[in-house]
OpenMM code with the backbone's topology and positions (N, CA, C; nanometers):
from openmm import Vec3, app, unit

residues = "UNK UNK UNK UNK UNK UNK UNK UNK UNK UNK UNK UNK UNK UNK UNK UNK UNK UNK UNK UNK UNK UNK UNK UNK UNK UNK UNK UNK UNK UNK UNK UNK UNK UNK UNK UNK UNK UNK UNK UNK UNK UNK UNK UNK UNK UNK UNK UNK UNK UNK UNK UNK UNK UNK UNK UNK UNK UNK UNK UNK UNK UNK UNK UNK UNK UNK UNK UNK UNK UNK UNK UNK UNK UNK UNK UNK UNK UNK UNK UNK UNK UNK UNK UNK UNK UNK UNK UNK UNK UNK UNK UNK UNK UNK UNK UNK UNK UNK UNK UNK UNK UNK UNK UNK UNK UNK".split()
positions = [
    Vec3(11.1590, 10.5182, 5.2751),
    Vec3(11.0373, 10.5368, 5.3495),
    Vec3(10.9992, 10.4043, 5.4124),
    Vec3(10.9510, 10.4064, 5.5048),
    Vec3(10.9312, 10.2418, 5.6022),
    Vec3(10.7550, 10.3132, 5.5747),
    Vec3(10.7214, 10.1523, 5.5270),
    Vec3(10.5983, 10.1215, 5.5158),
    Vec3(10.5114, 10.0238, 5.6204),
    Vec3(10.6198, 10.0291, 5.7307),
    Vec3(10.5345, 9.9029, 5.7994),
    Vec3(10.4280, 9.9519, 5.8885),
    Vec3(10.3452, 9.8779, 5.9223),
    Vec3(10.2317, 9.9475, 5.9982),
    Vec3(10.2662, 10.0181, 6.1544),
    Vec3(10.1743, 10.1063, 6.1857),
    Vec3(10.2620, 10.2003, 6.3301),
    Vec3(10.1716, 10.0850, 6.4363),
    Vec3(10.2287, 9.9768, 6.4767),
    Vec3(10.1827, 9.9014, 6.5791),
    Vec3(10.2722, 9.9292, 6.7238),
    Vec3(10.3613, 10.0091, 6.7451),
    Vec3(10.3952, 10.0653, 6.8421),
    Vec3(10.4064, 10.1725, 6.8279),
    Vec3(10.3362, 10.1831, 6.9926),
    Vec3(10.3215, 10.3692, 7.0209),
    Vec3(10.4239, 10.4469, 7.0467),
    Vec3(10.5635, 10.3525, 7.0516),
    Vec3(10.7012, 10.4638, 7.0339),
    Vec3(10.6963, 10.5028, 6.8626),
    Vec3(10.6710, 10.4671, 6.8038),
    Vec3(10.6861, 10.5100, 6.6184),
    Vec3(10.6112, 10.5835, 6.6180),
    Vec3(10.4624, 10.6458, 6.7237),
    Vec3(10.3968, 10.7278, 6.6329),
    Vec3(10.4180, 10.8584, 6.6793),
    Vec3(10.3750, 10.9660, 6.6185),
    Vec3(10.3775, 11.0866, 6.6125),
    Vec3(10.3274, 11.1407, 6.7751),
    Vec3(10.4190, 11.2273, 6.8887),
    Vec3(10.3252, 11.2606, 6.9694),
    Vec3(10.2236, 11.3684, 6.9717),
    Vec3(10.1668, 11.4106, 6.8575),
    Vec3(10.0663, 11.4701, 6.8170),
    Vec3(9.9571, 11.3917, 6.7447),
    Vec3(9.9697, 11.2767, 6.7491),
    Vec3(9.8771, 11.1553, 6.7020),
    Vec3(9.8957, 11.0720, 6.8442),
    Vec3(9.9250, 11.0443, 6.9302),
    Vec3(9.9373, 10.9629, 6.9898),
    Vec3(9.8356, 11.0809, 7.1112),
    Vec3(9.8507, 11.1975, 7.1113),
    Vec3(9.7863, 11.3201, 7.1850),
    Vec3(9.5823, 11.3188, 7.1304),
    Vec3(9.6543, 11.3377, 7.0064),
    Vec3(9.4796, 11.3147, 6.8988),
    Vec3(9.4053, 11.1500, 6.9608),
    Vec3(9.4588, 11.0609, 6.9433),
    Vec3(9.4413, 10.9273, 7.0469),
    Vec3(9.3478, 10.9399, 7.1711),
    Vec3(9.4211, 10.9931, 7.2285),
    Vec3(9.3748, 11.0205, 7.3801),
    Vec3(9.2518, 11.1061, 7.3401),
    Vec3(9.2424, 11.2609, 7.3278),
    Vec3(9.1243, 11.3254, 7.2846),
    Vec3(8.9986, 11.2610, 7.2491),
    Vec3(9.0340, 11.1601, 7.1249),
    Vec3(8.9129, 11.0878, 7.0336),
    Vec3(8.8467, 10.9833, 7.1835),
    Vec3(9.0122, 10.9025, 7.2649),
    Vec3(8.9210, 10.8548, 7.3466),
    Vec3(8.8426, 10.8768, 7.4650),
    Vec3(8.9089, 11.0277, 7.5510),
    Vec3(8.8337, 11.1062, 7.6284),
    Vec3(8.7080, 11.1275, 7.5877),
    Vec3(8.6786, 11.1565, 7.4715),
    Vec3(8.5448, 11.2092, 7.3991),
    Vec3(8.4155, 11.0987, 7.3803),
    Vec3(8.5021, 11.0004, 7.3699),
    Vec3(8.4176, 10.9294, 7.3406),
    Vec3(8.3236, 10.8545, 7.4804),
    Vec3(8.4464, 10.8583, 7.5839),
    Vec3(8.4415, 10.7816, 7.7193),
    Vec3(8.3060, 10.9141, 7.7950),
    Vec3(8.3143, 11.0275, 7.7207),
    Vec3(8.2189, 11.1109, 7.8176),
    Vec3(8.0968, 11.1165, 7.7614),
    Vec3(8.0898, 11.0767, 7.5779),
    Vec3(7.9565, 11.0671, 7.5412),
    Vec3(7.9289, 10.9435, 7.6207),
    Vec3(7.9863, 10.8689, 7.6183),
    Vec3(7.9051, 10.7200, 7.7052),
    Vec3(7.8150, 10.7192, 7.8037),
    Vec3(7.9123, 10.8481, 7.8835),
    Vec3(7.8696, 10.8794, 8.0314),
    Vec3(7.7266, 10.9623, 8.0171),
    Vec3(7.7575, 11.0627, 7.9328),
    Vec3(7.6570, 11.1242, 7.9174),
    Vec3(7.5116, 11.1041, 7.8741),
    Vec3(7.5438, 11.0245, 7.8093),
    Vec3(7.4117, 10.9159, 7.7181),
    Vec3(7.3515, 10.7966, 7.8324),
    Vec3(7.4499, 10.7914, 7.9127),
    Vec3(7.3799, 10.6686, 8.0612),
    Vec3(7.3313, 10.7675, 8.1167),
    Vec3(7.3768, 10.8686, 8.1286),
    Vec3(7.3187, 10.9287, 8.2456),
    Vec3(7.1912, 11.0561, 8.1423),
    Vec3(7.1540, 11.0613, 8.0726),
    Vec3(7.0164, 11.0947, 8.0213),
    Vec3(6.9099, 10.9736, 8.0475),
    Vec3(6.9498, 10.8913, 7.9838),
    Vec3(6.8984, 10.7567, 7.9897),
    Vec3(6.8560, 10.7188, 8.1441),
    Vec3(6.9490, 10.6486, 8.2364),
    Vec3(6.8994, 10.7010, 8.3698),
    Vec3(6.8020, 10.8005, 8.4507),
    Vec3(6.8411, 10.9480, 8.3717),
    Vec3(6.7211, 11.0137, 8.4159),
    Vec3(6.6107, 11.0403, 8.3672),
    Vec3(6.5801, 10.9993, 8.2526),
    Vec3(6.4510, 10.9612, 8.2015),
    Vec3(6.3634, 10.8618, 8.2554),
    Vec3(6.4674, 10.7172, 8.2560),
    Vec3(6.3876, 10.6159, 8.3699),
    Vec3(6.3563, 10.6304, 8.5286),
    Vec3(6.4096, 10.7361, 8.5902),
    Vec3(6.3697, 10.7918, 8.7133),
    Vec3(6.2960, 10.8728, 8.7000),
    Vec3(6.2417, 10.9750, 8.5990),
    Vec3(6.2196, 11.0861, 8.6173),
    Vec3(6.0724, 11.0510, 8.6065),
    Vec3(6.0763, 11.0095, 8.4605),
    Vec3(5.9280, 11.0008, 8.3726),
    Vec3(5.8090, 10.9311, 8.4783),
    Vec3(5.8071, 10.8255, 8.5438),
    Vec3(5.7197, 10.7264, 8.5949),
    Vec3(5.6754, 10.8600, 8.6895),
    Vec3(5.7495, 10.9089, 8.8130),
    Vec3(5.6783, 10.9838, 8.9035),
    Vec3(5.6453, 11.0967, 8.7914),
    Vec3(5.7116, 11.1527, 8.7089),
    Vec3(5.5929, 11.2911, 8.6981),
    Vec3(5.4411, 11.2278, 8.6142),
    Vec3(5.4413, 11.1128, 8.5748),
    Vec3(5.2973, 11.0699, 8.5339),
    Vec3(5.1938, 11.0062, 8.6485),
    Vec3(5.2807, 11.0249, 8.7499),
    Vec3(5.1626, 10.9160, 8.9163),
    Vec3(5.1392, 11.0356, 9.0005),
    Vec3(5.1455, 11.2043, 8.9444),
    Vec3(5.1071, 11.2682, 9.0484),
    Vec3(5.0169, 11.3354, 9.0168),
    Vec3(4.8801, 11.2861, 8.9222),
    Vec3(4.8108, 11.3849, 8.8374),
    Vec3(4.6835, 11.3690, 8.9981),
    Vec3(4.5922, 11.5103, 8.9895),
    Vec3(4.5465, 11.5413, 9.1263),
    Vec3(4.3884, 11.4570, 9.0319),
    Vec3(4.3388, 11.4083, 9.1580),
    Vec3(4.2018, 11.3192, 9.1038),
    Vec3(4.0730, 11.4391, 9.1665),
    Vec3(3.9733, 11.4038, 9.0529),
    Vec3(3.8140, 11.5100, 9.0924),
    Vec3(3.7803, 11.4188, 9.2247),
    Vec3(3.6961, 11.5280, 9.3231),
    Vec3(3.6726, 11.4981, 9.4371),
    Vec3(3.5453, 11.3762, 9.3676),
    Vec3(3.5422, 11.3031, 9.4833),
    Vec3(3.4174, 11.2492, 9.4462),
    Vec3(3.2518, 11.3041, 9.4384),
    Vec3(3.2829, 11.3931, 9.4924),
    Vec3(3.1119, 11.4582, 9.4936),
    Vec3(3.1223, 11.5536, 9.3589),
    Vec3(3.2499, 11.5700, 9.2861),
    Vec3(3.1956, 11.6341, 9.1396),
    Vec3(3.1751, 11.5366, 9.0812),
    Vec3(3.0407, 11.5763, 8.9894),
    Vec3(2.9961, 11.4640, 8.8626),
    Vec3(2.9262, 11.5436, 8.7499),
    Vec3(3.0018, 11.4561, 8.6360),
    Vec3(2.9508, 11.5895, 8.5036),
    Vec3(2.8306, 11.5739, 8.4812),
    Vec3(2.7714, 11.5837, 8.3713),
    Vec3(2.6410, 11.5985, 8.3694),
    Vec3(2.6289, 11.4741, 8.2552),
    Vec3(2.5303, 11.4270, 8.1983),
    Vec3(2.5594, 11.3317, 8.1432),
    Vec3(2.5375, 11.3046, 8.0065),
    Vec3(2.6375, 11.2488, 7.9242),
    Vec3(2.6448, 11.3148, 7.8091),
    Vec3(2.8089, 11.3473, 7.7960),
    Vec3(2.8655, 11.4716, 7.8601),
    Vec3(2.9475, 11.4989, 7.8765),
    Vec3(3.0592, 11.4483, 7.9074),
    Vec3(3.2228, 11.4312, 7.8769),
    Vec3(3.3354, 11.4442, 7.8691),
    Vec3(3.4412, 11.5014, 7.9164),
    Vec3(3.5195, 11.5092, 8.0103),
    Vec3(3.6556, 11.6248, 8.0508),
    Vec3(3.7738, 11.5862, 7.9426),
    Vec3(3.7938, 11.7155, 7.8709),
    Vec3(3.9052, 11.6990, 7.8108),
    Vec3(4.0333, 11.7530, 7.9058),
    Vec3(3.9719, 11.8549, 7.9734),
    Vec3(4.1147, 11.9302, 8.0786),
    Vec3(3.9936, 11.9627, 8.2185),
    Vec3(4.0891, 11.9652, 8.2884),
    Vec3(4.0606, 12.0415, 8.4572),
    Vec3(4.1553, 12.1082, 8.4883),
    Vec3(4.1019, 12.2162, 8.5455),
    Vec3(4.1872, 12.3345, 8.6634),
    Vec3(4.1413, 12.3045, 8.7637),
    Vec3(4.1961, 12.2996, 8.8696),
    Vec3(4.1676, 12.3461, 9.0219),
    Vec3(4.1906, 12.4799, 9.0437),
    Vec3(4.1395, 12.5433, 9.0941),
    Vec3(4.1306, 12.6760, 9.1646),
    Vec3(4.1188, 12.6822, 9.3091),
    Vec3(4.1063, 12.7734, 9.3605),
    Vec3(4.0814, 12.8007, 9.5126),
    Vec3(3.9753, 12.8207, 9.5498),
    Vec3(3.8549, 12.7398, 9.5742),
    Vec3(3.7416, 12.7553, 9.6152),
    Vec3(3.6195, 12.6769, 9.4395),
    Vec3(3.7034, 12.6526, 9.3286),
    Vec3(3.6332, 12.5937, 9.2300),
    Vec3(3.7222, 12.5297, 9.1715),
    Vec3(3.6479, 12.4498, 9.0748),
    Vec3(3.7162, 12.3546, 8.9647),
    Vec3(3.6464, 12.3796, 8.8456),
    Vec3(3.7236, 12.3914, 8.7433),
    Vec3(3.6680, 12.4122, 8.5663),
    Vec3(3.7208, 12.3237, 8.5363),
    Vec3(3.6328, 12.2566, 8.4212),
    Vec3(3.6029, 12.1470, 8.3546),
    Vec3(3.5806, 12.2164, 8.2181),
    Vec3(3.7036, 12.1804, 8.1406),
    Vec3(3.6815, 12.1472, 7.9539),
    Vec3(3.5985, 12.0741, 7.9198),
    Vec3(3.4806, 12.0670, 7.8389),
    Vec3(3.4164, 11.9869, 7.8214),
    Vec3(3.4667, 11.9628, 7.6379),
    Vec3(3.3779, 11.8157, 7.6247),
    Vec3(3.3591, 11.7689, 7.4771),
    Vec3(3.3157, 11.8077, 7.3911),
    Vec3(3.1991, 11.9382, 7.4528),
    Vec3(3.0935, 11.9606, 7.3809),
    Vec3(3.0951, 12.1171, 7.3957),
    Vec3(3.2709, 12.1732, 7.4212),
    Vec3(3.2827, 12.3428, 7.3833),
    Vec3(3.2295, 12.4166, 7.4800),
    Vec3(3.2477, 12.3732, 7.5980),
    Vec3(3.1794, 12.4014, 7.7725),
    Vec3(3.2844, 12.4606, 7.8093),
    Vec3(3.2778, 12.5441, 7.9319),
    Vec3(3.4292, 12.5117, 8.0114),
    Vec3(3.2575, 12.5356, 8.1281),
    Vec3(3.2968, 12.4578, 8.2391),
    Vec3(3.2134, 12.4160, 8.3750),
    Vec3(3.2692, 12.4473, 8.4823),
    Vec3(3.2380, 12.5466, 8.5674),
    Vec3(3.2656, 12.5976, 8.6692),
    Vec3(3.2034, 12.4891, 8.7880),
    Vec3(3.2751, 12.4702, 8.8577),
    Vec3(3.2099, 12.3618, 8.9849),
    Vec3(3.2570, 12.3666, 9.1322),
    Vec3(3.1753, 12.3762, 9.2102),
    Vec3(3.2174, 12.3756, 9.3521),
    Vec3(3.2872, 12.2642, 9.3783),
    Vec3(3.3961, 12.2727, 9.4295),
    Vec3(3.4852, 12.1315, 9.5028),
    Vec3(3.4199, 12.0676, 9.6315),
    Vec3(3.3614, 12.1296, 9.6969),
    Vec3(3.3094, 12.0547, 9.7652),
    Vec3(3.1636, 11.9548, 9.7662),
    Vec3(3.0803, 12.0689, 9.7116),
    Vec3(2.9447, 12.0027, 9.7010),
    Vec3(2.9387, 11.9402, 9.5122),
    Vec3(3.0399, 12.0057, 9.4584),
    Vec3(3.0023, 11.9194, 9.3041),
    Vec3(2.8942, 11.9969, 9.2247),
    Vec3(2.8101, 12.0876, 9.3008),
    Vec3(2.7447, 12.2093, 9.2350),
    Vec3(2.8070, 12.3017, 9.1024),
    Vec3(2.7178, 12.3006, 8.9684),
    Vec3(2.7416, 12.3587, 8.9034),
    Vec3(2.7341, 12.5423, 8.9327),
    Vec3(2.8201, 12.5891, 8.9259),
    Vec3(2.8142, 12.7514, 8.9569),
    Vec3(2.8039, 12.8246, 8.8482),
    Vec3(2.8677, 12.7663, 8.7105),
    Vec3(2.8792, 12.8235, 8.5796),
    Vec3(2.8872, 12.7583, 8.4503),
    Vec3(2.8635, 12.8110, 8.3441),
    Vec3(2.9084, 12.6935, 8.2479),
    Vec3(2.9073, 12.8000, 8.1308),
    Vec3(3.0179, 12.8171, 8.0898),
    Vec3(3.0421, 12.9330, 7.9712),
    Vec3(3.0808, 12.8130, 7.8262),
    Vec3(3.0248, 12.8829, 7.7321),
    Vec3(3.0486, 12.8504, 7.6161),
    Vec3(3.1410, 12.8778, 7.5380),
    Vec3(3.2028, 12.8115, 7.4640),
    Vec3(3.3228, 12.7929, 7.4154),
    Vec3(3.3132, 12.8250, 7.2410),
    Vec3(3.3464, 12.9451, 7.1625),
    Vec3(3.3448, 12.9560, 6.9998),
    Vec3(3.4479, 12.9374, 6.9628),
    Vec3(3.4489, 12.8200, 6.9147),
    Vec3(3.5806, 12.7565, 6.8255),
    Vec3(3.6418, 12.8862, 6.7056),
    Vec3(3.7336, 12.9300, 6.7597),
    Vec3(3.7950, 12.9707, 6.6536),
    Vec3(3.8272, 12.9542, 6.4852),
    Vec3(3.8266, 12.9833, 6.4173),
    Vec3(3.8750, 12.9790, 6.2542),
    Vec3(4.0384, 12.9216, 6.2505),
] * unit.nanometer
topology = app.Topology()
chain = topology.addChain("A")
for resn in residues:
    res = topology.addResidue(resn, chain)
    for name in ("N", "CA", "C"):
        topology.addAtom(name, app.Element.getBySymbol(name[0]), res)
């Protein structure tokens, strides 16, 4: 039996020398694959956080009050409030139209 180490690739098996290649294909495409998540996270993330839509300036809450969330709608805007509101509001003039109360669930 020869014990010497397989330091040439004529001694080894071409079903190990096949397994070789595989392990290093595999490995060469996680690389790729892992740059290129990575890449699109650093492109992606920045714009979808710089396109959030801003309240007109003529809405103003009342005071006291908090927005936890906003909707826009077509012709209004609702406002989540701090204080278990949701606030119906004209987009243009900033006029309150509604203001429904909110029962916290169990």
């Amino acid at each position: 039996m020869n014990d010497a180490p397989l330091g040439e690739s004529a001694d080894r098996p071409p079903e190990l020398r096949f397994l070789k290649v595989l392990v290093s294909v595999l490995a060469g495409t996680m690389i790729l694959g892992l740059i290129t998540i990575i890449a699109l996270i650093v492109i992606r993330f920045p714009t979808a956080m710089s396109s959030r839509p801003a309240l007109p300036e003529t809405v103003s809450l009342p005071e006291g009050v908090r927005a936890e969330a906003v909707t826009f709608g077509r012709g209004w805007i609702a406002v989540v409030t701090d204080t278990n509101e949701i606030l119906i509001l004209d987009p243009k003039s900033g006029a309150l139209h509604q203001r429904v109360a909110i029962e916290p669930g169990n």
